[in-house]
DSSP file (Angstrom, degrees, kcal/mol; ACC not computed):
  #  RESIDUE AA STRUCTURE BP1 BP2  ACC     N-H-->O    O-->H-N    N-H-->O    O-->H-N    TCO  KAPPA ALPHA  PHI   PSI    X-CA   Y-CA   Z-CA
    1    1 A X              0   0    0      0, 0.0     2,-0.4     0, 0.0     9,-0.2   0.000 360.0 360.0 360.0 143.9    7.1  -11.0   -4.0
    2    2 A X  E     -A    9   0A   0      7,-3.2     7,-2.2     2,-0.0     2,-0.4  -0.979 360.0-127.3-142.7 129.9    5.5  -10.2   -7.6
    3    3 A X  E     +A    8   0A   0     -2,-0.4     2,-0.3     5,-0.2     5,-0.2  -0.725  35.3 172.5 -82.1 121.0    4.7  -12.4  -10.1
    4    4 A X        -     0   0    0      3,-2.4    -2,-0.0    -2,-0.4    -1,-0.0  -0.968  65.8 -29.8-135.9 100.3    6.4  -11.2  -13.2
    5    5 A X  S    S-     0   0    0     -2,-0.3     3,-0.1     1,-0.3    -2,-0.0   0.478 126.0 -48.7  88.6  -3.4    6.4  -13.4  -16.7
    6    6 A X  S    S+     0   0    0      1,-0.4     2,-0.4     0, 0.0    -1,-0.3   0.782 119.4 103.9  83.5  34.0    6.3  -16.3  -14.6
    7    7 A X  S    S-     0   0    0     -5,-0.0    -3,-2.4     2,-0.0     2,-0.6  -0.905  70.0-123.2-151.9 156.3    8.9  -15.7  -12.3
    8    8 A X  E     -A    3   0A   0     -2,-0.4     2,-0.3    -5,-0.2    -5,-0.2  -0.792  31.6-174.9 -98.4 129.5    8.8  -14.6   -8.8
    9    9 A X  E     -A    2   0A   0     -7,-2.2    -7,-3.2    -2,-0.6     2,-0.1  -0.746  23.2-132.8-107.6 133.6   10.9  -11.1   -8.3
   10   10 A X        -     0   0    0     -2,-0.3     2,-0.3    -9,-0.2    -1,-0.1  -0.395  33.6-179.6 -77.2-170.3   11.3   -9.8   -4.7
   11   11 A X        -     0   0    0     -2,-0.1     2,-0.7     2,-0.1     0, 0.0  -0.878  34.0-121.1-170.2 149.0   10.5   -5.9   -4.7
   12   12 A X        -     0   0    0     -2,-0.3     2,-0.2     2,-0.0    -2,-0.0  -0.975  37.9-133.5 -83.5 122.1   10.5   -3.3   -2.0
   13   13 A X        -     0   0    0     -2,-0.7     2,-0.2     2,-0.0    -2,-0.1  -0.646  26.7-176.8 -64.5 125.5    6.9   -2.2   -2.1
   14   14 A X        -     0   0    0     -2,-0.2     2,-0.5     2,-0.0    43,-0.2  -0.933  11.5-166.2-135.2 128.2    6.6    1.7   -2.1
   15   15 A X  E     -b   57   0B   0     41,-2.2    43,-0.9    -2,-0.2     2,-0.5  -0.919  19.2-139.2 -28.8  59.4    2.8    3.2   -2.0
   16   16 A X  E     -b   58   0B   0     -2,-0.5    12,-1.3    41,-0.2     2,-0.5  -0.521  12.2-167.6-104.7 135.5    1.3    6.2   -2.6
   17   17 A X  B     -C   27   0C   0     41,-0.8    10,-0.2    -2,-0.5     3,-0.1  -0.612   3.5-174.9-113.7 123.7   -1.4    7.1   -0.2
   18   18 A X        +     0   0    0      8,-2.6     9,-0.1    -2,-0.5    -1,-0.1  -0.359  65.3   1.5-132.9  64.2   -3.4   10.3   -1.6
   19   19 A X        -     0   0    0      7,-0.1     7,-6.7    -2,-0.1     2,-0.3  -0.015  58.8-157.1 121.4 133.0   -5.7   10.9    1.2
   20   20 A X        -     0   0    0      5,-0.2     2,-0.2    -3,-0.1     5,-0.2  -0.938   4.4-171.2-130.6 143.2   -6.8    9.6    4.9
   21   21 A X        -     0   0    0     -2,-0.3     3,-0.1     0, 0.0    -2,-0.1  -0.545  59.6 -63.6-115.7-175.3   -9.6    9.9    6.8
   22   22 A X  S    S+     0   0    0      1,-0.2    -2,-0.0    -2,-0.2     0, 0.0   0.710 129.8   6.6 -51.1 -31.9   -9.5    8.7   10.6
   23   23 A X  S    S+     0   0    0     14,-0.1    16,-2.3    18,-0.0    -1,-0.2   0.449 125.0  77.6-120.2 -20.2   -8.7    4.9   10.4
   24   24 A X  E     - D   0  38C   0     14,-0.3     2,-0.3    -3,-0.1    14,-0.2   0.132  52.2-164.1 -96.2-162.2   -8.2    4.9    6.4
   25   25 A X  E     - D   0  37C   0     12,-0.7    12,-2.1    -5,-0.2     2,-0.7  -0.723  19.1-138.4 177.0 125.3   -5.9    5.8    3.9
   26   26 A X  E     - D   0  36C   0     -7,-6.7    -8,-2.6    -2,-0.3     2,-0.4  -0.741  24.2-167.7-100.5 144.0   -6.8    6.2    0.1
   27   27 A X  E     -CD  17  35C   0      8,-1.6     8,-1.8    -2,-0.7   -10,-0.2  -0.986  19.1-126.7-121.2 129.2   -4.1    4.6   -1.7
   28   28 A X  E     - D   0  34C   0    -12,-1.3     6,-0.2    -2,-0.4     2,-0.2  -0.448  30.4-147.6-110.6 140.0   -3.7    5.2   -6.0
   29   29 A X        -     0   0    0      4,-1.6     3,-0.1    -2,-0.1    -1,-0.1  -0.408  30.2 -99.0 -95.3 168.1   -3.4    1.5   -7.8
   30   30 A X  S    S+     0   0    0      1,-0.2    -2,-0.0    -2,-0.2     4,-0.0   0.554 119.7  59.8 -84.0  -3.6   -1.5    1.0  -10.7
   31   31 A X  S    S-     0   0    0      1,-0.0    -1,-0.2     2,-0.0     3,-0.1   0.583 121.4 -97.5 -96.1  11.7   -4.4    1.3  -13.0
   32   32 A X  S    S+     0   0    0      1,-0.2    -2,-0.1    -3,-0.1    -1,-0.0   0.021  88.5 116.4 119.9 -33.4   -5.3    4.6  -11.9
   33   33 A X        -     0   0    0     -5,-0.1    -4,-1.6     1,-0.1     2,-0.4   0.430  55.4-132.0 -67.3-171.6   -7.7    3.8   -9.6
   34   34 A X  E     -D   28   0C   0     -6,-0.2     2,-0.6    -3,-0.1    -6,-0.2  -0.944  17.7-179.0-148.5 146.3   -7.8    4.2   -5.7
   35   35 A X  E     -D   27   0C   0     -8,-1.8    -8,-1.6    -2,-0.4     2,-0.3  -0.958  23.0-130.6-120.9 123.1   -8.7    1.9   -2.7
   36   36 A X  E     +D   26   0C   0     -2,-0.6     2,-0.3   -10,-0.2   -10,-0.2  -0.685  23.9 178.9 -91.9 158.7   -8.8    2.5    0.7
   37   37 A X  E     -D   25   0C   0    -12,-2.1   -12,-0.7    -2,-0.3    10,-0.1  -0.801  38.9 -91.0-136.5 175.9   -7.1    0.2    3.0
   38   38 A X  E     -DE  24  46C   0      8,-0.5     8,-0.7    -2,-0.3     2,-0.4  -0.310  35.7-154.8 -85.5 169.4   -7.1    0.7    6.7
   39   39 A X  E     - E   0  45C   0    -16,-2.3     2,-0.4     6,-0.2     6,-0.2  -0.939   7.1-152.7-126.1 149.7   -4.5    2.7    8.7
   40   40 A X    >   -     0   0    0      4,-1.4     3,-2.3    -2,-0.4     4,-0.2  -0.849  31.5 -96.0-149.0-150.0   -3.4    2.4   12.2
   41   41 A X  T 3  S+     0   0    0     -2,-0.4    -1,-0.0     1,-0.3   -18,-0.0   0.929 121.8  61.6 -68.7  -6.9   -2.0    4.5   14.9
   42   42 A X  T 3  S-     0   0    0      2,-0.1    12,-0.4     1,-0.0    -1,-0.3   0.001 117.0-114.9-100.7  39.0    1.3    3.3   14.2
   43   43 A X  S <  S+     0   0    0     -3,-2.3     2,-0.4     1,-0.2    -2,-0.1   0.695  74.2 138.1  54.8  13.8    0.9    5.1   10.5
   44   44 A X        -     0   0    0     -4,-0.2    -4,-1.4     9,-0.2     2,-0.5  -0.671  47.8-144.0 -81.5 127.3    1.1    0.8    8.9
   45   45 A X  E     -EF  39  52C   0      7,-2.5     7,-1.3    -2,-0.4     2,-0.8  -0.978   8.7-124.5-110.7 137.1   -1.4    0.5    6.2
   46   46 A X  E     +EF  38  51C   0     -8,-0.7    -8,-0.5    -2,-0.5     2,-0.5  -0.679  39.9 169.2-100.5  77.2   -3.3   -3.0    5.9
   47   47 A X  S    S-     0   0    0      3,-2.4     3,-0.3    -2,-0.8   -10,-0.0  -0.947  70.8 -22.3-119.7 129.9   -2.8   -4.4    1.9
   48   48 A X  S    S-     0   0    0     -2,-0.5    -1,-0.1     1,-0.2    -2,-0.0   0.848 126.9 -55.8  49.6  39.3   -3.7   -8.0    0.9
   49   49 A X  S    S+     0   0    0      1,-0.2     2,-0.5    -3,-0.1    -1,-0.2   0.767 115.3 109.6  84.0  30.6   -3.4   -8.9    4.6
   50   50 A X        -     0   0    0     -3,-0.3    -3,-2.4     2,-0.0    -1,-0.2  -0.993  64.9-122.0-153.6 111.6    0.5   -7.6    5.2
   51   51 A X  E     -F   46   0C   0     -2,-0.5     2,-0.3    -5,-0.2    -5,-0.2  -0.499  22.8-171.0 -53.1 131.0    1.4   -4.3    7.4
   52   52 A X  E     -F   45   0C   0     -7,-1.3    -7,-2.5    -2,-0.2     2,-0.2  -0.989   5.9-154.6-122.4 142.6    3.1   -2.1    5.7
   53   53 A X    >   -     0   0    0     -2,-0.3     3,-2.1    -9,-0.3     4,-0.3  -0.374  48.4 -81.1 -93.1-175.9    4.8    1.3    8.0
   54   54 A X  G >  S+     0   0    0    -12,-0.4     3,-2.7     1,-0.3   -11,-0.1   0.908 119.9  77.2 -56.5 -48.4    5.5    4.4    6.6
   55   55 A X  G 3  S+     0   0    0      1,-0.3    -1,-0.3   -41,-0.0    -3,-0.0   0.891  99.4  46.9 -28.0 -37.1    8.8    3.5    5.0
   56   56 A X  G <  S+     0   0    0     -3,-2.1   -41,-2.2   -42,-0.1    -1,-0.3   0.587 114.0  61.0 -96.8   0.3    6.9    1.6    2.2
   57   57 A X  E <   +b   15   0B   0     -3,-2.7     2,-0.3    -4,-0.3   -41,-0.2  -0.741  52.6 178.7-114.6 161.8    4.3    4.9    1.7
   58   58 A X  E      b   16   0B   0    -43,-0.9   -41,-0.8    -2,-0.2   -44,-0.0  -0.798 360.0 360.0-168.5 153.4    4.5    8.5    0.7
   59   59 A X              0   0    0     -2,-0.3   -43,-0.0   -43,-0.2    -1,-0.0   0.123 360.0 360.0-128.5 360.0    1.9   10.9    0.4
């Protein structure tokens, strides 16, 4: 869900992760920036507490 204007919008969350290290994944923000979040063996990356699999990333 994303708060937009004052109203809550569903969204599909899509990702793009632009660089991993063993357990991580650096992931590009919308301001430009980049974060790493964790990864794990089953390719799910760890944002604001919510698994996400590969379906919601691309690289």
């Amino acid at each position: 869900m994303v708060d937009a204007d004052g109203k809550t919008v569903a969204h599909e969350w899509r990702f793009y992760l632009c660089g991993f290290n063993a357990d991580s994944a650096t992931i590009l923000c919308h301001d430009k920036t980049t974060e790493q979040v964790p990864i794990d063996a089953d390719n799910r990356i760890l944002i604001d507490g919510q698994w996400f699999s590969s379906l919601h990333w691309d690289h």
